[in-house]
C-alpha positions in Angstrom: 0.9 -11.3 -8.2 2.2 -13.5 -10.9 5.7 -12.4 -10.4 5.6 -13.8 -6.8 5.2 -17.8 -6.8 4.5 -18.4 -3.1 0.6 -18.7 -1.8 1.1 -17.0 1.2 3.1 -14.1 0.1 0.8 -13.5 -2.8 -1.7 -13.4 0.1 -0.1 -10.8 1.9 0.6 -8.8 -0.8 -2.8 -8.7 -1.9 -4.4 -8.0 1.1 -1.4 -5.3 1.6 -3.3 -3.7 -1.2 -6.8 -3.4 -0.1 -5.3 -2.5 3.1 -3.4 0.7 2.1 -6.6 1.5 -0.5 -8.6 1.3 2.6 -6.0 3.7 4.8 -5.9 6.1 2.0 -9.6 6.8 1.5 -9.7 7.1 5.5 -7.3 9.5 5.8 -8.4 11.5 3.2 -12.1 11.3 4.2 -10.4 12.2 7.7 -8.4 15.5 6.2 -11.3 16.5 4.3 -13.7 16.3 7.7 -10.8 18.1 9.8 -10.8 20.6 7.1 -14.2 21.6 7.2 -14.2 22.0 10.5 -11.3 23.9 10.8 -11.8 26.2 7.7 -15.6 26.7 9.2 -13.9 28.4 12.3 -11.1 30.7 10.7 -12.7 31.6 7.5 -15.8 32.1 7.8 -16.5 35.5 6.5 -18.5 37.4 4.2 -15.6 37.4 1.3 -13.9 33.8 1.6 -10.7 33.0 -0.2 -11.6 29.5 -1.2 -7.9 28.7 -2.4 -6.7 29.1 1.3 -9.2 25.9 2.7 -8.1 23.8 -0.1 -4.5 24.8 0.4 -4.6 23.6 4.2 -6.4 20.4 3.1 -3.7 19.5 0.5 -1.0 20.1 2.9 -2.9 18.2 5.6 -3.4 15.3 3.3 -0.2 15.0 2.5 0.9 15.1 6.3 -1.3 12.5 7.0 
């Protein structure tokens, strides 16, 4: 912010910020929720490979 001397682009770029902080912890509250669900209806056994769920959501995070 102090490298950019202009009021209105400081603006943007600070509300840039609390924009994309707000985007990330949606999609990743998001990923998780599409995770559970989907990890409820493939793996749902008596034995469960818990590394497999997390894999997906990693990869789904990412994606997203």
């Amino acid at each position: 912010m102090l490298a950019v001397k202009d009021p209105n682009v400081q603006v943007q770029l600070l509300v840039w910020i609390f924009v994309m902080r707000i985007m990330r912890v949606v999609s990743s509250a998001g990923s998780t929720s599409g995770t559970r669900t989907i990890a409820r209806g493939r793996y749902c056994r008596d034995k469960m490979d818990f590394e497999q769920p997390l894999t997906f959501l990693v990869w789904l995070t990412s994606i997203v």
